[in-house]
C-alpha positions, -999 to 999 in steps of 0.1 A, spaced: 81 734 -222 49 712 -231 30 697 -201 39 665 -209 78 671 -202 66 672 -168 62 639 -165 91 621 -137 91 655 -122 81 658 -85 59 690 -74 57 698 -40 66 663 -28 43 645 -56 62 622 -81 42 627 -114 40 593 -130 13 591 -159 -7 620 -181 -48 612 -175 -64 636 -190 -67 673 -198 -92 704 -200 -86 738 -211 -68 755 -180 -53 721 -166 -31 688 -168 -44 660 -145 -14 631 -140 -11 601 -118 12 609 -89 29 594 -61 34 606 -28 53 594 4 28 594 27 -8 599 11 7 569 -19 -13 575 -56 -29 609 -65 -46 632 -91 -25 660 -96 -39 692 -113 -17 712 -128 -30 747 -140 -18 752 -178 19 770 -178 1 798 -205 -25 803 -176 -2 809 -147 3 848 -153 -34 853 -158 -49 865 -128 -84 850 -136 -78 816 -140 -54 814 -109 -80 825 -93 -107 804 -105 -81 772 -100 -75 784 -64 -111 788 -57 -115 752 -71 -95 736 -44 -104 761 -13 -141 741 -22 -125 713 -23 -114 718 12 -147 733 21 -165 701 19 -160 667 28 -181 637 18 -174 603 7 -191 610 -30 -167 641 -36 -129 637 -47 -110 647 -15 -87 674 -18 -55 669 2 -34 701 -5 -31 727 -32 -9 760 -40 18 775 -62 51 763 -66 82 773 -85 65 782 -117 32 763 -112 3 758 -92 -8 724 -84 -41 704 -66 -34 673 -53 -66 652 -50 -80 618 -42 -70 593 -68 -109 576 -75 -103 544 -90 -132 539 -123 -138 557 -153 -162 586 -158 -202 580 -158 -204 595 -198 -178 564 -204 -199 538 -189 -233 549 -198 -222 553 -241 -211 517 -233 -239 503 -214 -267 522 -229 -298 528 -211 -289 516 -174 -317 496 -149 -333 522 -130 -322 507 -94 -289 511 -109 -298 550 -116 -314 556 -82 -277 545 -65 -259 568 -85 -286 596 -82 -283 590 -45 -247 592 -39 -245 625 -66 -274 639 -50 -261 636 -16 -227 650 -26 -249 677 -37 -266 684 -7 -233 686 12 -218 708 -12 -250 733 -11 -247 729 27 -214 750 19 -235 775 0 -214 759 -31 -229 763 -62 -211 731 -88 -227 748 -122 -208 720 -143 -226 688 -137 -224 659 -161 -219 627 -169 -183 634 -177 -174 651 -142 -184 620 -119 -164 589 -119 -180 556 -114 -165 524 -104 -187 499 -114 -178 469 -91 -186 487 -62 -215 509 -76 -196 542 -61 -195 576 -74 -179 605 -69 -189 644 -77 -154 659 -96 -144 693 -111 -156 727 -88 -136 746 -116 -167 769 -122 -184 767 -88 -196 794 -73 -198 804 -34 -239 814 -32 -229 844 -6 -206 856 -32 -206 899 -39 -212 905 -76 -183 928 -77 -166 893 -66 -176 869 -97 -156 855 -120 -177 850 -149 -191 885 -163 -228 892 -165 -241 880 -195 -216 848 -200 -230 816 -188 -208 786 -177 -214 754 -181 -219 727 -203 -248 736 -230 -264 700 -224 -265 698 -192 -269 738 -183 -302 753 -163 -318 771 -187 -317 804 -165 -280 801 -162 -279 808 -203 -286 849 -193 -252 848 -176 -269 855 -142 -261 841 -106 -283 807 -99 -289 787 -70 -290 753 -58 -320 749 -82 -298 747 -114 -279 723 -103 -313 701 -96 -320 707 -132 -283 693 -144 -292 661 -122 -319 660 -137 -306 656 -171 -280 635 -162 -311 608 -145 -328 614 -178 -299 605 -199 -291 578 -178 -324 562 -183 -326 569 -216 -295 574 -233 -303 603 -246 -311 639 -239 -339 658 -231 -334 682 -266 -325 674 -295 -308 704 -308 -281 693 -330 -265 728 -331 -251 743 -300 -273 773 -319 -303 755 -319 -302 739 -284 -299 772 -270 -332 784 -285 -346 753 -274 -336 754 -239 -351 791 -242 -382 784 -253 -393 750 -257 -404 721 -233 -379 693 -228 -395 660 -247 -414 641 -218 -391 611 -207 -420 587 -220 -416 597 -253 -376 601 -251 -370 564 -271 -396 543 -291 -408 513 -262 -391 523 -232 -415 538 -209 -419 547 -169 -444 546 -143 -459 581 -142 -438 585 -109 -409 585 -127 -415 609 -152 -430 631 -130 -402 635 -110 -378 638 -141 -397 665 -154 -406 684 -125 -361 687 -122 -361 698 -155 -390 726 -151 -379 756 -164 -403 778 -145 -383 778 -109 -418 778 -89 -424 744 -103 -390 729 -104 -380 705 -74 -370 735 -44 -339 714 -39 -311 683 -46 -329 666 -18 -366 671 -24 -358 661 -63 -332 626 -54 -357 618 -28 -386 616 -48 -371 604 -82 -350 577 -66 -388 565 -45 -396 558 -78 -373 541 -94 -364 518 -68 -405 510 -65 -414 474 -79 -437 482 -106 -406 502 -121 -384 474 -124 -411 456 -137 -418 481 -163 -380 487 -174 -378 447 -176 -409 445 -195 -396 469 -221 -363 454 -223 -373 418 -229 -407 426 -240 -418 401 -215 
């Protein structure tokens, strides 16, 4: 049976009404529900089910979920198996993902990227407050909505729990997680991280968002990984031809994406604080306007 024949079938009290989207390990539909109304139901992949790894890893997802509650994460409302599947029922976040806007919008005002910095960064903060580790940020796990400016942290497929035992981990030593763009460089040995590669991630994400584009230009996923090994990322300033910051800005920026941990930013809130002081400073918006109009 494909997962699209489960479509008008209701799991554990959740009517599924529409396919949205799909990963690797899971089927997200629209659903219904009695009481709680529309939903995002995850359903882990029927191939998966008997693997004792990824229902682990899809379990461990939601417990997070559970684990912390904050206006700028999806909010998990119930989760386990049933019948022949397991399931996640989650807040249904109205909005399409931040990589859909951005590719649309281009480079965004930087008022507009201190808001969204804030809200992920706080999410963050919360999360990291729960010793969870996300390891998967980017632009395509957050969902904006942009008549209201709000968004809202997704996916804690490959999060961690920073007290976990090694004998406890899912990934093995020497396999890094992640998303090659976005990824701390110390996460590409396959070791545990902190709290500090996920400032790095933001990081890249406030760069791209300012930019529209990365801070490495490896074309391969080859040559990005050499380059996230060994080389510095290209100073915000230079990232496109005219557009340039106050040197607040890119300090901040580049002090996220430091890849010697006694430099980077200690933490989510040291790093938002300080980037989004400087965006939302006037000579900033006169800057980004300056370059824009070249007025």
């Amino acid at each position: 049976m494909t997962q699209d024949n489960l479509l008008g079938r209701t799991i554990a009290g959740y009517r599924l009404l529409q396919h949205v989207g799909e990963g690797g390990t899971a089927t997200v539909y629209r659903a219904e529900h009695p009481e709680r109304g529309q939903v995002a139901l995850k359903v882990l992949r029927s191939r998966l089910a008997q693997d004792p790894v990824a229902v682990k890893r899809f379990l461990r997802e939601a417990e997070f979920g559970t684990r912390v509650n904050h206006p700028n994460i999806v909010r998990t409302y119930d989760f386990g198996p049933v019948e022949d599947l397991y399931y996640l029922a989650m807040e249904w976040v109205e909005g399409e993902t931040l990589e859909k806007f951005a590719t649309r919008s281009g480079p965004l005002a930087p008022a507009l990227v201190a808001t969204i910095i804030e809200q992920i960064g706080a999410a963050l903060s919360s999360a990291h407050g729960e010793n969870i580790i996300h390891r998967d940020l980017k632009p395509a796990n957050i969902m904006y909505h942009p008549p209201t400016q709000r968004a809202v942290l997704l996916d804690f497929g490959i999060a961690r729990d920073a007290d976990l035992k090694p004998e406890e981990r899912l990934t093995r030593t020497g396999f890094f997680v992640g998303t090659l763009q976005y990824v701390a460089p110390e996460a590409l040995s396959g070791e545990l991280v902190s709290e500090q590669a996920d400032v790095y991630s933001l990081a890249t994400i406030a760069y791209y968002l300012l930019t529209n584009t990365l801070p490495y230009s490896g074309r391969s996923p080859r040559e990005l990984f050499q380059q996230l090994l060994t080389q510095p990322p290209v100073p915000v300033n230079q990232a496109v031809k005219g557009l340039r910051f106050p040197p607040a800005v890119e300090e901040a920026l580049m002090l996220g994406l430091e890849r010697d941990l006694g430099k980077r930013s200690k933490n989510i809130d040291e790093f938002a604080s300080r980037l989004c002081t400087a965006l939302n400073s006037g000579g900033e918006r006169k800057s980004f306007i300056k370059n824009l109009f070249g007025k």
